[in-house]
N, C-alpha and C positions, 0 to 999 in steps of 0.2 A: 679851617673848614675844608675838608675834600667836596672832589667832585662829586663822590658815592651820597655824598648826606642832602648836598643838592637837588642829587636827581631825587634822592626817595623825600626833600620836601617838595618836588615841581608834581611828580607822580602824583602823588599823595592829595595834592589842593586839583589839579586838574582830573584823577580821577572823582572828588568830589563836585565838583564844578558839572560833569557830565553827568554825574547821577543823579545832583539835583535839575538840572538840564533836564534828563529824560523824565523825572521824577512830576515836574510843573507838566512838560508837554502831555506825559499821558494822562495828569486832571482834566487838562482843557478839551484831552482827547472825549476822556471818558464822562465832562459835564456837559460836550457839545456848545461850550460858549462862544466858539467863534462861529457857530452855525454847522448845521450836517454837511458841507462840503468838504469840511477836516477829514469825513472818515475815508477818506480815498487813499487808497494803498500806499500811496507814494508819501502821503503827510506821517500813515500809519509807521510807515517804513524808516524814517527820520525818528519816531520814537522810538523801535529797534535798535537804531545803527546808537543813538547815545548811549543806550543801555551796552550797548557792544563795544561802544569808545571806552565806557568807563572802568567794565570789565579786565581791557587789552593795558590802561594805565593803573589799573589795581594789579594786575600781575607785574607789572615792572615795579611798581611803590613795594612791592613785596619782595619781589628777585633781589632789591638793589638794598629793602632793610635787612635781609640774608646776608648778602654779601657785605656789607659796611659794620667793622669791626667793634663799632664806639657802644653798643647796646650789647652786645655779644647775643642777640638773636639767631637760633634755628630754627626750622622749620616746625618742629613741636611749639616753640612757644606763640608763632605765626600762624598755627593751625588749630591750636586748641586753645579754647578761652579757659581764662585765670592760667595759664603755664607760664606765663611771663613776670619776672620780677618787678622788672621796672615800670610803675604808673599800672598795677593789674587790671585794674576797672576798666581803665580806659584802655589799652588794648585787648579786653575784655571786649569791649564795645566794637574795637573794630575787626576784630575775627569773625565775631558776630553778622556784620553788617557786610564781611568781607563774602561767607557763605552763604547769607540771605541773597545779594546782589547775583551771586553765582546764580543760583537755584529759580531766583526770578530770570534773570538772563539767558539762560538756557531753555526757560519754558517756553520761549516764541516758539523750539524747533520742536516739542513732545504735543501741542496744541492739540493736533488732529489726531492724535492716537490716544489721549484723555478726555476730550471733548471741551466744547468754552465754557460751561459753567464750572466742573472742575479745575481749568485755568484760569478763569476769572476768577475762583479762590483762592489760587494758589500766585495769583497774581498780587491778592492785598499785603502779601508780607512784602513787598516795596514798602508799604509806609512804614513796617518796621526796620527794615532795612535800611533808611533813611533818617530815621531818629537815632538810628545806632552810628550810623557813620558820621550824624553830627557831633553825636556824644563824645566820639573819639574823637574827630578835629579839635575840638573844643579843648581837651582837657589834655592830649597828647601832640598835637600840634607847636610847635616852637615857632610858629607866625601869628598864634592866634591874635595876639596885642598889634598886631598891623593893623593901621585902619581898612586898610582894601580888602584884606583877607574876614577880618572881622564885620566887613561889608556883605560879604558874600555870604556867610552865617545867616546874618539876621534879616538880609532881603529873600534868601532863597527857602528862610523858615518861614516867614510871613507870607510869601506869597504862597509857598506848601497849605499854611493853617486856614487860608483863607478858601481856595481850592476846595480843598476838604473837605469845608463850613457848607462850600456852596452846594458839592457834590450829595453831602447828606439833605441837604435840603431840599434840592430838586428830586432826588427818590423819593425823599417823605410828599412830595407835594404827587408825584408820579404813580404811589402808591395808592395814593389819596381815594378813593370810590369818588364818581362824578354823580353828583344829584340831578337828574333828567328830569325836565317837565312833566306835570303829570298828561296824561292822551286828553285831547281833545273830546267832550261827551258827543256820543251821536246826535245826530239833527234832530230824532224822533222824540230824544230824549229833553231836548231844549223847548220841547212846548208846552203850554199853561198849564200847569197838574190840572188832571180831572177833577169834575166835580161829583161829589158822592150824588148818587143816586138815591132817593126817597122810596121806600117798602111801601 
């Protein structure tokens, strides 16, 4: 086993590691469950820099599948999905999740010249980005049968699925019309009905 196949499996698990990292922080960001003191620049910023770590270990997972001989990978098959022989789906998936991460990761810095609700659309392809880059660990990974590695799978989808769950539910609940009491009757209005008057 070279060093070349090393690094691109170290890249490879710790660029996922950081994308699900940023992936949970910006739920908790964007359900508010650890209370509105999260949204301060600085918490904000920390779900940035992982999206940025994860990006900086996806180009090396990439440079060093280029470079290492044993798949005969170029940059066509590393940049276009289905161009790859070997395992297609599954590097299918992760060219996929590779450009998705890109495009999300990049939008912190186009924010202000698209506007947030545009970004914040352009922001939900995270969760698909995220289900692609599992798909690929999964099924092209050569650690996946690790228990620690296969740890990090199924706790960092769980705790995804469940974010999620809560995320739609506090909008549906957020969405929700609030039923207000009905106004209080006037005073005048609270007094003994008249009595009909006799012709």
């Amino acid at each position: 086993m070279t060093m070349t196949w090393l690094i691109v499996r170290a890249s490879g698990l710790v660029a996922y590691g950081l994308l699900a990292a940023a992936s949970i922080w910006g739920l908790l960001l964007s359900t508010r469950l650890l209370g509105r003191k999260v949204q301060s620049r600085a918490l904000t910023f920390t779900h940035e820099g992982l999206s940025l770590g994860a990006l900086a270990a996806l180009a090396t997972h990439l440079a060093f599948v280029a470079a290492d001989g044993y798949l005969g990978f170029g940059w066509r098959e590393l940049l276009v999905p289905g161009a790859a022989s070997w395992r297609p789906q599954a590097v299918a998936f992760g060219v996929v999740a590779a450009w998705g991460g890109l495009v999300v990761g990049l939008s912190f810095y186009v924010r202000r010249f698209i506007g947030q609700k545009a970004w914040r659309y352009l922001h939900f392809g995270a969760f698909g980005t995220y289900v692609a880059a599992t798909a690929h660990g999964i099924m092209a990974g050569s650690d996946t049968t690790r228990p620690a590695v296969l740890a990090l799978y199924l706790a960092s989808a769980a705790a995804v699925l469940v974010l999620v769950v809560a995320r739609v539910t506090l909008a549906g609940e957020k969405a929700r019309p609030r039923v207000t009491a009905p106004a209080a009757r006037p005073a005048h209005l609270e007094a003994s009905p008249a009595v009909a008057v006799e012709g």
